[in-house]
Backbone as a chain_set.jsonl record, in Angstrom:
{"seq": "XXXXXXXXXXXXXXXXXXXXXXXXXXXXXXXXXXXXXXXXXXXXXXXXXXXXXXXXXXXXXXXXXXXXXXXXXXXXXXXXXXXXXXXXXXXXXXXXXXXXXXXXXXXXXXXXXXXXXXXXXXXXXXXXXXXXXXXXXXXXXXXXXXXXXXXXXXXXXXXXXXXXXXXXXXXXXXXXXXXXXXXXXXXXXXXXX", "coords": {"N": [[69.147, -147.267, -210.596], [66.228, -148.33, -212.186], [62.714, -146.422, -212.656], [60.166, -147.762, -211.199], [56.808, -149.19, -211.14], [55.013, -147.994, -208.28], [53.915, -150.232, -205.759], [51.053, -149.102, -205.054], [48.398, -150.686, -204.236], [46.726, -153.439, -203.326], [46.874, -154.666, -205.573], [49.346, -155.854, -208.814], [51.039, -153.769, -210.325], [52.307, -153.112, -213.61], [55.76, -152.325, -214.532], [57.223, -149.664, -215.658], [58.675, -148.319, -218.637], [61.949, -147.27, -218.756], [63.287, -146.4, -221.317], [60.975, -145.743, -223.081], [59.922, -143.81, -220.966], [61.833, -141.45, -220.975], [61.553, -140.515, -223.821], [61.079, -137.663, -225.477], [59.209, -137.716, -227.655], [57.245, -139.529, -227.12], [56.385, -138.588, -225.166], [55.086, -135.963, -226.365], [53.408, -137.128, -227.987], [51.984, -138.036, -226.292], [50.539, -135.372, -225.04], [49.215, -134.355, -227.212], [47.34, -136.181, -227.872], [46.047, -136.088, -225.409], [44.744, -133.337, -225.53], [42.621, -133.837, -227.574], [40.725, -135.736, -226.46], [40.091, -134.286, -224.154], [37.192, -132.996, -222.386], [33.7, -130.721, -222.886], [34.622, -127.505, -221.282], [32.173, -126.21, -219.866], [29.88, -127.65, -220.19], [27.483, -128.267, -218.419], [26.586, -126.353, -218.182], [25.788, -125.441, -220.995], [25.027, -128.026, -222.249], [23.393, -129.611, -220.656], [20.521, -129.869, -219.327], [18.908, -130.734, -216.852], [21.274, -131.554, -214.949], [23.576, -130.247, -212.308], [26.521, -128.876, -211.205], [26.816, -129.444, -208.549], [25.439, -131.738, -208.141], [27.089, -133.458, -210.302], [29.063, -133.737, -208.408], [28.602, -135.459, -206.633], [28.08, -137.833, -207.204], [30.718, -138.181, -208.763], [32.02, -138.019, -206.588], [30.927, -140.372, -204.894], [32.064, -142.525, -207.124], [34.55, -142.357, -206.829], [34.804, -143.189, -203.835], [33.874, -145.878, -204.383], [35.986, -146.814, -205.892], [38.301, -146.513, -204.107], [36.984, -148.233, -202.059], [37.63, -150.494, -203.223], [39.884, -151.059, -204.129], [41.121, -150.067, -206.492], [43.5, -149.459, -209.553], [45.423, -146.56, -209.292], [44.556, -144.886, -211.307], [42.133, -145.931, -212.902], [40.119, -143.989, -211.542], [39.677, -141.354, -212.343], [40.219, -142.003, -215.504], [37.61, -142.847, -215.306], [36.15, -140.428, -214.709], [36.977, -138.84, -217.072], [35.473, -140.212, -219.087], [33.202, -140.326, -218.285], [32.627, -137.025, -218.142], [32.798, -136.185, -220.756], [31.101, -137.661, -222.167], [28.672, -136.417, -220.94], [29.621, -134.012, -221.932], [28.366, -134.077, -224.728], [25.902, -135.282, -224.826], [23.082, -134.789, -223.398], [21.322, -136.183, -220.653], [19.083, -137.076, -217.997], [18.841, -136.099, -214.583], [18.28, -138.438, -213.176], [19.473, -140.45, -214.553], [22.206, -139.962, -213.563], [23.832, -141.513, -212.177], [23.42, -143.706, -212.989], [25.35, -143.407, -215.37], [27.629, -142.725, -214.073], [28.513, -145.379, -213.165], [28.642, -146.684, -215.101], [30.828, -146.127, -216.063], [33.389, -146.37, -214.504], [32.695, -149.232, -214.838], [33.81, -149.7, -217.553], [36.283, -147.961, -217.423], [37.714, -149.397, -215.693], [37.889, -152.254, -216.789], [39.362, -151.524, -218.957], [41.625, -151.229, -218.11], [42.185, -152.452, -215.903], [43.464, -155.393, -214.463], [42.228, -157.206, -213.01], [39.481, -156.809, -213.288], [36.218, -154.562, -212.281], [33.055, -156.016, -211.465], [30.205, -156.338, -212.853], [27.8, -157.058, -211.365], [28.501, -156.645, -208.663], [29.473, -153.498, -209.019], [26.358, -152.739, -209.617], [25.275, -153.671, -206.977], [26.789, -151.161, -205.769], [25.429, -149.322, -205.88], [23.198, -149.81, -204.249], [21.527, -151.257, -205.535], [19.697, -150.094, -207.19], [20.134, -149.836, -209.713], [19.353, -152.106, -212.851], [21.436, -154.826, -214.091], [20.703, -155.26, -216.566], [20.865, -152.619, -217.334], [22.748, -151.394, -217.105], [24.39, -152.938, -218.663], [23.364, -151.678, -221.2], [23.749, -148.906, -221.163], [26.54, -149.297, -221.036], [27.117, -149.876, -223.799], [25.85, -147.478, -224.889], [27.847, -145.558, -223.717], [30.073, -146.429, -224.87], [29.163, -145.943, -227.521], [28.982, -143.234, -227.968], [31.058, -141.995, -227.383], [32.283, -142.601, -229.298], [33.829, -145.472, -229.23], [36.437, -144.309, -228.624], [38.128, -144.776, -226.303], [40.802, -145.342, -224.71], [41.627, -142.733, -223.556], [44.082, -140.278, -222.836], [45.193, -139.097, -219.188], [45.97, -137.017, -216.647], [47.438, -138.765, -214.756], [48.547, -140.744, -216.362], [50.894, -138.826, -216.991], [52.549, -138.935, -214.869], [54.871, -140.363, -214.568], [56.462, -140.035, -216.464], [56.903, -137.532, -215.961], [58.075, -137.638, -213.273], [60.387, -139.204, -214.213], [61.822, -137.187, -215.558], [62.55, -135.187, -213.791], [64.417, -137.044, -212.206], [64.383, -138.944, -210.117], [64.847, -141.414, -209.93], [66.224, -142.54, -208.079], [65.238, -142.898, -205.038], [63.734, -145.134, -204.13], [61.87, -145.317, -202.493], [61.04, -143.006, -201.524], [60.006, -142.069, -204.181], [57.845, -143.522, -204.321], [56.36, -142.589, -202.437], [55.965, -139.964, -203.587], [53.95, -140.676, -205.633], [52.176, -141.471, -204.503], [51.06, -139.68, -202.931], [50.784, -137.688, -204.998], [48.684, -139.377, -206.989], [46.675, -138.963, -205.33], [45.971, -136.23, -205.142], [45.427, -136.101, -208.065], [43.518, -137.629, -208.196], [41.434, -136.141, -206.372], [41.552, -133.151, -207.788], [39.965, -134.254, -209.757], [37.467, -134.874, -208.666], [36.843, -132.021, -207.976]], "CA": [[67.935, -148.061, -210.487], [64.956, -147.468, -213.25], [61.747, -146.622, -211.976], [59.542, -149.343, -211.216], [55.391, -148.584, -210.911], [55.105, -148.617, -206.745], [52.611, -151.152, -205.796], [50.218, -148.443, -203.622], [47.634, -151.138, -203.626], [47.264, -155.316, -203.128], [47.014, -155.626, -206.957], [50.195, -155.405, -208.894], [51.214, -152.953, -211.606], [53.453, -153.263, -214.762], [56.643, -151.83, -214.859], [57.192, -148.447, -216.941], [60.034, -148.579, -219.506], [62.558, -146.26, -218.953], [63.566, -146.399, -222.483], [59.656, -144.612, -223.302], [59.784, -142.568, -220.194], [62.678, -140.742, -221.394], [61.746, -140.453, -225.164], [59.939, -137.07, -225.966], [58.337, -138.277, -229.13], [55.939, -140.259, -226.842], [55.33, -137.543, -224.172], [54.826, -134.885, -227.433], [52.105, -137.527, -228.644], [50.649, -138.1, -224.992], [50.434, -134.474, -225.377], [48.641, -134.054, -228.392], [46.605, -137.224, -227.708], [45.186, -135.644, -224.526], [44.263, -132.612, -226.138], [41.941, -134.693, -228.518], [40.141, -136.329, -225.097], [38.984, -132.999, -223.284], [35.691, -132.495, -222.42], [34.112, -129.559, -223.228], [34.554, -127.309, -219.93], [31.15, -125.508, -220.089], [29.28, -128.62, -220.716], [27.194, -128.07, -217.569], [25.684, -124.709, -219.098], [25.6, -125.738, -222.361], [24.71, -129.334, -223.017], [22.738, -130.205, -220.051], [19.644, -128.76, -218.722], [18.87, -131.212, -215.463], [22.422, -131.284, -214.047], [24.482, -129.102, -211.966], [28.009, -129.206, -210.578], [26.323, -130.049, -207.393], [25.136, -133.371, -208.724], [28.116, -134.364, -210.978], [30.618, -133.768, -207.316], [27.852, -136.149, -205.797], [28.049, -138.749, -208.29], [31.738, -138.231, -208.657], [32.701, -138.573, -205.046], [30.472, -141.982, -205.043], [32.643, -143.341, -207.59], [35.967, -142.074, -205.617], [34.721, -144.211, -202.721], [34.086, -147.157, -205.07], [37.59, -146.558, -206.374], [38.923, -146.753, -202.923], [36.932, -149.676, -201.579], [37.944, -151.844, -204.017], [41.771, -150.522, -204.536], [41.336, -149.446, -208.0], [44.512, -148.889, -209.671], [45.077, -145.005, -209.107], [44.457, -144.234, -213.344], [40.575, -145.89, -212.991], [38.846, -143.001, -211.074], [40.174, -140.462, -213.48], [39.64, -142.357, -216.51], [36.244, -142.572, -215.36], [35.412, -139.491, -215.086], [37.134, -138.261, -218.444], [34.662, -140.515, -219.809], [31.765, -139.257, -217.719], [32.639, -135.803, -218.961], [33.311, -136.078, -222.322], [29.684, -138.263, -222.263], [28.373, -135.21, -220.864], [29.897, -132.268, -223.136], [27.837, -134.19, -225.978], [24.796, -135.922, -224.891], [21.802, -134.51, -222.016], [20.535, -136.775, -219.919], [18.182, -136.932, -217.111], [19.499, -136.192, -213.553], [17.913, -140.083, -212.662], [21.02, -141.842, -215.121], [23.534, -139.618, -213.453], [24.17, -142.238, -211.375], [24.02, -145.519, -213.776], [26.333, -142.868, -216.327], [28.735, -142.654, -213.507], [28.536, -146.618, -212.991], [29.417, -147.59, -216.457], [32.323, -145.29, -216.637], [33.776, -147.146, -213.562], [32.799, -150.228, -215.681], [34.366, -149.544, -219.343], [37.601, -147.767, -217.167], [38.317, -150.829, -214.993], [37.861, -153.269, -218.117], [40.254, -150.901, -219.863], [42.938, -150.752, -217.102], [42.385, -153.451, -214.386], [43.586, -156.871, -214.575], [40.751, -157.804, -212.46], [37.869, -155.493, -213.355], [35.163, -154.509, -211.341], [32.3, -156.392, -211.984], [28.616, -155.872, -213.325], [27.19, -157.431, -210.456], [29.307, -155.767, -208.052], [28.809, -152.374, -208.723], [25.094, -152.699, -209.386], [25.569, -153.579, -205.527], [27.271, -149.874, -204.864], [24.23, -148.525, -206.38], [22.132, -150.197, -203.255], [20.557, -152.082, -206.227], [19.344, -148.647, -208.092], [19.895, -149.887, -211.452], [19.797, -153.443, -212.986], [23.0, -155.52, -214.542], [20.704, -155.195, -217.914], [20.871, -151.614, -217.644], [24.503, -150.933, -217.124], [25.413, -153.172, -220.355], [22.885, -150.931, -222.01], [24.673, -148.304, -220.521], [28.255, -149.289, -221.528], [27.103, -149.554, -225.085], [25.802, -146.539, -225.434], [28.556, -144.883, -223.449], [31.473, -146.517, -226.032], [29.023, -145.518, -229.008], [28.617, -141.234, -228.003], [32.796, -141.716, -227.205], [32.931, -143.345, -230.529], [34.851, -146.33, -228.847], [37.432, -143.985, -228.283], [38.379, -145.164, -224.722], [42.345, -144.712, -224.462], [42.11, -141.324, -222.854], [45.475, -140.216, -221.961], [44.747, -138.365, -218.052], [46.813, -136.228, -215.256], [47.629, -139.789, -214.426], [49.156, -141.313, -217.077], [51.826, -138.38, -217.365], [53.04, -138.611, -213.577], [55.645, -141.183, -214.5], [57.257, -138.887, -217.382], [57.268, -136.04, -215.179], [59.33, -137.938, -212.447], [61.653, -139.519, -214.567], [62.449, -136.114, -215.938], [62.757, -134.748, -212.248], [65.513, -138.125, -212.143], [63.489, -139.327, -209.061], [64.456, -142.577, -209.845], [67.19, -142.863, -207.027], [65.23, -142.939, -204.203], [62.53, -145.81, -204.394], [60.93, -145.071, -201.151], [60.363, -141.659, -201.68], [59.289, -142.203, -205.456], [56.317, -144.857, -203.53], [55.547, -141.459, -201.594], [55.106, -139.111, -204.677], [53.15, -141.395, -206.449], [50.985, -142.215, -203.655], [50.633, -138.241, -202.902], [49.99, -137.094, -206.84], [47.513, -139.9, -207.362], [45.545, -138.284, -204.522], [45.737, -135.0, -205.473], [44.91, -135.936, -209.558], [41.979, -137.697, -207.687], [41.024, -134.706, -205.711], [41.063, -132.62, -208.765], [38.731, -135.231, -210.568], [36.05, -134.493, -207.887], [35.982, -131.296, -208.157]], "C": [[66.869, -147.393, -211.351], [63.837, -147.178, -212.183], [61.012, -147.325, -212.127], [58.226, -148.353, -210.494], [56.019, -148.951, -208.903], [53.727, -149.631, -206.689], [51.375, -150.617, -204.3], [48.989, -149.495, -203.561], [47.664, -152.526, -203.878], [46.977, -155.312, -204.741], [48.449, -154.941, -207.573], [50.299, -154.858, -209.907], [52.229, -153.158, -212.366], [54.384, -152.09, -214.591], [56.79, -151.053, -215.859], [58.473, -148.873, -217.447], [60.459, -147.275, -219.511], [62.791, -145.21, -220.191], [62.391, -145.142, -223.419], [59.586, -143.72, -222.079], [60.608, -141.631, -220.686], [62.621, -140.259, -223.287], [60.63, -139.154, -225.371], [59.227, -136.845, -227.018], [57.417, -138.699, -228.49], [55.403, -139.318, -225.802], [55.009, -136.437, -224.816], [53.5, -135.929, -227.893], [51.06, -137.93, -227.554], [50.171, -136.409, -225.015], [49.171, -133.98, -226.322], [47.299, -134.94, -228.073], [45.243, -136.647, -226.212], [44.366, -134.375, -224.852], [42.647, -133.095, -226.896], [40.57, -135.442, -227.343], [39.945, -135.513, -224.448], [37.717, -132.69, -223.352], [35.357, -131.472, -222.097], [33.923, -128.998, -221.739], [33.253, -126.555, -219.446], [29.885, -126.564, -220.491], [27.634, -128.291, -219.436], [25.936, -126.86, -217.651], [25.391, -124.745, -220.364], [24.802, -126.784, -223.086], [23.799, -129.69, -222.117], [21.951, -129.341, -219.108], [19.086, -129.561, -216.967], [20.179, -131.525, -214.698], [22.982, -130.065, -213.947], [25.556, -129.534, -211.651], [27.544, -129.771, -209.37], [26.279, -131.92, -207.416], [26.339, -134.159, -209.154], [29.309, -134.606, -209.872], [29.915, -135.141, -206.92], [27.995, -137.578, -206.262], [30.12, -139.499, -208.613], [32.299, -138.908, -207.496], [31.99, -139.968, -204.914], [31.62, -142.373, -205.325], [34.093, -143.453, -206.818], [35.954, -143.319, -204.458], [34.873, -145.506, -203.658], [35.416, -147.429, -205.45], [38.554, -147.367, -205.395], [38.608, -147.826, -202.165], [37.316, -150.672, -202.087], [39.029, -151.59, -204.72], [41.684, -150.711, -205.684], [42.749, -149.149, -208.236], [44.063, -147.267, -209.853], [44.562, -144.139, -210.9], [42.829, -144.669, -213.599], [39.563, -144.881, -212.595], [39.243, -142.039, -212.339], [40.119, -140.704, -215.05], [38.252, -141.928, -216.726], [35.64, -141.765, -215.327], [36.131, -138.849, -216.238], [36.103, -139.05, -219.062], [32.887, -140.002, -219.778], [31.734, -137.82, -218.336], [32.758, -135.5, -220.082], [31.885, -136.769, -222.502], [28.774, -136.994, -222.606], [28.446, -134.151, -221.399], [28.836, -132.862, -224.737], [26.037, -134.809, -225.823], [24.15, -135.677, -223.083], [21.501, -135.643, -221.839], [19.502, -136.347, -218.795], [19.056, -137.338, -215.65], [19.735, -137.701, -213.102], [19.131, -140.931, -213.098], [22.051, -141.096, -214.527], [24.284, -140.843, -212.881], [24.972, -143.906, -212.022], [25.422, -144.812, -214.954], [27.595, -143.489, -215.326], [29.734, -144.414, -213.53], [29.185, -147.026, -214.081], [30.442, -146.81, -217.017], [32.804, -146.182, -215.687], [33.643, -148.17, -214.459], [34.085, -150.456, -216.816], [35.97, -149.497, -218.583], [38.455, -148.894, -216.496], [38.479, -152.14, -216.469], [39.034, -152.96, -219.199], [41.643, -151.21, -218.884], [43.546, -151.231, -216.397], [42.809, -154.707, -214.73], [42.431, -157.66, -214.364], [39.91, -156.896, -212.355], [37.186, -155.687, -212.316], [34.08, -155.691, -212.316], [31.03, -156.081, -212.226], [27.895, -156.161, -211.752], [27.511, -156.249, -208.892], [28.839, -154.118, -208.164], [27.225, -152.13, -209.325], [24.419, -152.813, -207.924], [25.831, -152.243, -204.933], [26.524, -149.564, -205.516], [22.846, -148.846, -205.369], [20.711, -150.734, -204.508], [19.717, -151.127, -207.34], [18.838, -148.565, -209.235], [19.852, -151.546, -211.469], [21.432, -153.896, -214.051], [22.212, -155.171, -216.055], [20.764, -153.642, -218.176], [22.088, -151.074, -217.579], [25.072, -151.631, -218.036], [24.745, -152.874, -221.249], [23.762, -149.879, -222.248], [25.928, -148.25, -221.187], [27.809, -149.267, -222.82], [26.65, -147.808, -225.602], [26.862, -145.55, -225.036], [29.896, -145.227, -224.997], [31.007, -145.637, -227.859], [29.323, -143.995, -229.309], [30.359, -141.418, -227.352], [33.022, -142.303, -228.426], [33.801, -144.52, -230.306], [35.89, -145.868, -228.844], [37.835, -143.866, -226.666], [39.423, -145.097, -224.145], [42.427, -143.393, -224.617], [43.274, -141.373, -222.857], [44.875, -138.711, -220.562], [46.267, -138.361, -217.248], [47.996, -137.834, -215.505], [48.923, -140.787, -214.96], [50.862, -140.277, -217.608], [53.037, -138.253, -216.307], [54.482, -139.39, -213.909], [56.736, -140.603, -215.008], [57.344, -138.235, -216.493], [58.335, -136.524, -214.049], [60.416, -138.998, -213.474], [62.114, -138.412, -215.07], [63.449, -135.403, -214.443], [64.333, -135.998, -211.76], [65.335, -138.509, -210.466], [63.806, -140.61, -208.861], [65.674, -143.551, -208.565], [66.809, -143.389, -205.786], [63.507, -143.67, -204.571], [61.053, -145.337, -203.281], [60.175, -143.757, -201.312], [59.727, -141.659, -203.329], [57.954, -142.923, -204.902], [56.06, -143.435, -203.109], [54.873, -140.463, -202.311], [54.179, -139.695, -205.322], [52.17, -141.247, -205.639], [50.238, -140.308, -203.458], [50.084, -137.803, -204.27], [49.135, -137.523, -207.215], [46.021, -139.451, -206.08], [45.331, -137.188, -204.647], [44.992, -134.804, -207.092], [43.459, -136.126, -208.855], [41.227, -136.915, -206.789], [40.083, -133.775, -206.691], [40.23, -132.689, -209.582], [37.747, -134.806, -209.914], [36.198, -133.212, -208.072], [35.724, -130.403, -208.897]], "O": [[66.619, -146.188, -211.307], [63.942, -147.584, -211.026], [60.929, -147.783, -213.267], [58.311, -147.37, -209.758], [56.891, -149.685, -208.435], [52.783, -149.673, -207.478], [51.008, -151.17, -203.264], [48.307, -149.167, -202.591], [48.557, -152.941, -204.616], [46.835, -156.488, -205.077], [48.833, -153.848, -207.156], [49.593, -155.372, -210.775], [53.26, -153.439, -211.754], [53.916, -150.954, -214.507], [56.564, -151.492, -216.987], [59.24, -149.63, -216.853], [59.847, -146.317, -219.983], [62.65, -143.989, -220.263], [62.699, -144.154, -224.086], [59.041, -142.651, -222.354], [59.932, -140.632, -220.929], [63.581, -139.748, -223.863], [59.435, -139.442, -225.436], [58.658, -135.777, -227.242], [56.351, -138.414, -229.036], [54.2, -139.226, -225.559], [54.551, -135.593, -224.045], [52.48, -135.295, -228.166], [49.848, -138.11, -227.675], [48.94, -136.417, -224.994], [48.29, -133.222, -225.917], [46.223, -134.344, -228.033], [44.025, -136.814, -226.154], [43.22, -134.375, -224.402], [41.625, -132.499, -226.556], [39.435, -135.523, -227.811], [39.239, -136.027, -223.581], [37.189, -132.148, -224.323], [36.022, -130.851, -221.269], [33.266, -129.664, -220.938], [33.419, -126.226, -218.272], [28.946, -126.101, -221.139], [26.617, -128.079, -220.096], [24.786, -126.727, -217.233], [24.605, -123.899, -220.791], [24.135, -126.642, -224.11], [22.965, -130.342, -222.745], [22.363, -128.45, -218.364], [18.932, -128.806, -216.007], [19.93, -131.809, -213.527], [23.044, -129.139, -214.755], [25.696, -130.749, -211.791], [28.057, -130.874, -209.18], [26.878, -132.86, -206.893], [26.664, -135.229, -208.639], [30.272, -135.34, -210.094], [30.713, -136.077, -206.868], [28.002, -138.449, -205.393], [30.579, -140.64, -208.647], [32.865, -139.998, -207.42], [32.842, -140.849, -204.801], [32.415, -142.644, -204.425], [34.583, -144.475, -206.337], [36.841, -144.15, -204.263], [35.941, -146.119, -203.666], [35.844, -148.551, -205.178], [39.264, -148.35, -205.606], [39.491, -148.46, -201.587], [37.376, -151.749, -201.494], [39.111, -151.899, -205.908], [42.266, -151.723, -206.075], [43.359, -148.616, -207.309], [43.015, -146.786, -210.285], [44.348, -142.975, -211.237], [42.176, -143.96, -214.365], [38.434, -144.812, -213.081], [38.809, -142.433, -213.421], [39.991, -139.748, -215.814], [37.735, -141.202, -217.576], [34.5, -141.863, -215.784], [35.502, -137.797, -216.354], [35.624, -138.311, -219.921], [31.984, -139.622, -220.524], [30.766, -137.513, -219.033], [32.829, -134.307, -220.373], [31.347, -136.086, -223.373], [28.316, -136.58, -223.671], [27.531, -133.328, -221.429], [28.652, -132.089, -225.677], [25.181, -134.692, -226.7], [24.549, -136.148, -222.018], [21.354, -136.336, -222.846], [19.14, -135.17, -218.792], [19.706, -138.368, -215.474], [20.813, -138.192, -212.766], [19.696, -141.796, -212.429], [23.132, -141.519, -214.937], [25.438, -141.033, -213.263], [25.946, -144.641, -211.863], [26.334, -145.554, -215.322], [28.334, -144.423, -215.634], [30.921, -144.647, -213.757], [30.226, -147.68, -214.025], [30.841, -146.822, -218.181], [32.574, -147.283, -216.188], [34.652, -148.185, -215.164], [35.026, -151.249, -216.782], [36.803, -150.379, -218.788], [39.625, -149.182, -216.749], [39.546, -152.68, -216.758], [39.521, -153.742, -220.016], [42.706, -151.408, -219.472], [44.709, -151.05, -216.039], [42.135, -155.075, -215.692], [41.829, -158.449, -215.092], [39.66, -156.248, -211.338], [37.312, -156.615, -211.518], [34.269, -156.077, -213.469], [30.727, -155.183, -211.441], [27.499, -155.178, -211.125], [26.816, -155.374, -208.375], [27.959, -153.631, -207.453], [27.027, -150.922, -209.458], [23.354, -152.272, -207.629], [25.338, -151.962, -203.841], [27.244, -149.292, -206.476], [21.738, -148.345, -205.559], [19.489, -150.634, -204.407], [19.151, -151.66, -208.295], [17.923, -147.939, -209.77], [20.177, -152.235, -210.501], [22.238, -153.103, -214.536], [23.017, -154.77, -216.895], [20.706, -153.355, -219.372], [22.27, -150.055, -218.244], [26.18, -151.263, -218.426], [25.008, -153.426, -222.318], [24.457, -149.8, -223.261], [26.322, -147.272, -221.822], [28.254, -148.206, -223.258], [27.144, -147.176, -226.535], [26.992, -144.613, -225.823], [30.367, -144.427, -225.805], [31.667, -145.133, -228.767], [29.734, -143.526, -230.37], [30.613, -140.427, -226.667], [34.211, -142.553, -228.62], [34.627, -144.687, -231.204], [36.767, -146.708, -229.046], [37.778, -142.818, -226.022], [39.336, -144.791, -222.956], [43.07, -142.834, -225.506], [43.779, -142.495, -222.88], [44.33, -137.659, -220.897], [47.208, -139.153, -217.198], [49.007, -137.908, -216.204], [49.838, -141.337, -214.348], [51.739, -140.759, -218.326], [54.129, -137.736, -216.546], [55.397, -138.813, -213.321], [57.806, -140.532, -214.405], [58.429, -138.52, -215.988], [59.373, -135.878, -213.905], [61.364, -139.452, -212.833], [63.333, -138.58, -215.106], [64.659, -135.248, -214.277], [65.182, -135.581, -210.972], [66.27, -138.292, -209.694], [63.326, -141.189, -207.886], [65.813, -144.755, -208.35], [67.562, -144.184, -205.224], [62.509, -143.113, -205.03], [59.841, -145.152, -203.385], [58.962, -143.563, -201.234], [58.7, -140.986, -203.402], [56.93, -142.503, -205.44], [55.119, -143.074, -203.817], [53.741, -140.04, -202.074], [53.333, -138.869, -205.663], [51.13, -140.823, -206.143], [49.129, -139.929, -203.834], [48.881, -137.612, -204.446], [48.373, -136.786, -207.841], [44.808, -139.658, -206.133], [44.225, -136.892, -204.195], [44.276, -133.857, -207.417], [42.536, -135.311, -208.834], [40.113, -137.382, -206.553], [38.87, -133.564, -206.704], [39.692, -131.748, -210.166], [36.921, -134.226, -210.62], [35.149, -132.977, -208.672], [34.647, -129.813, -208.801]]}, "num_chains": 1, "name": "protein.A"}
């Protein structure tokens, strides 16, 4: 039996291809590719003089919940914050946008990822109204411009699949639904903090 995505939440996911799980030409260029998408780790001390780690967990864990209320596929929180951080290793802001930053990463990553995105409206809502809808598609533009529209991260996330078809995991469906569901909580763990 190949492995087949599990469906940990009511929306459904595309089927991985064995054929590319098993080919290390494409997990040597997810490799390389992720490399290229790190933000810098010192960004915090370096690039930004009104945030702390304090703030960015605070901001973070928000989006986590948003993630989770609205069954995000497990690869949107983690997107979103590679984009949040990689924002961050290049361009200061003011503690006040941490919040709409965080928002339009959630945006851009769902639009990138989701079938059915989040919407503008919507999370201007998990902001208890905070920001407006014209300021979060300010927002997303300037986030795609300081990423250069480079938005296909490769994250934790995206390598879990490779790593258990190597492991030859693909025998036992039930328990493959269990690692998945466990690893995507632990990548998203690691994201917060």
């Amino acid at each position: 039996m190949d492995l087949l995505c599990c469906e940990s939440t009511s929306k459904s996911v595309a089927q991985k291809d064995p054929t590319l799980l098993l080919d290390d030409r494409v997990f040597e260029t997810m490799l390389k590719s992720e490399i290229r998408c790190l933000p810098a780790p010192d960004y915090l001390a370096t690039v930004q003089n009104d945030l702390t780690a304090n703030l960015r967990k605070i901001v973070v864990d928000w989006m986590w919940e948003v993630c989770e209320e609205q069954k995000c596929q497990e690869d949107i929180f983690p997107l979103a914050v590679n984009y949040m951080d990689r924002f961050l290793s290049v361009n200061p802001i003011n503690k006040n946008h941490l919040q709409l930053l965080g928002t339009t990463c959630l945006l851009v990553s769902s639009k990138l990822r989701e079938s059915d995105c989040l919407s503008v409206d919507l999370l201007v809502l998990y902001t208890d109204n905070t920001i407006t809808s014209e300021e979060l598609l300010m927002w997303e533009l300037l986030l795609l411009s300081i990423l250069k529209w480079d938005v296909s991260a490769i994250t934790a996330h995206d390598f879990l699949w490779y790593i258990l078809k190597r492991l030859n995991m693909d025998t036992a469906k039930p328990f493959v639904d269990i690692v998945i569901k466990h690893c995507g909580t632990f990548i998203g763990m690691c994201a917060r903090g």
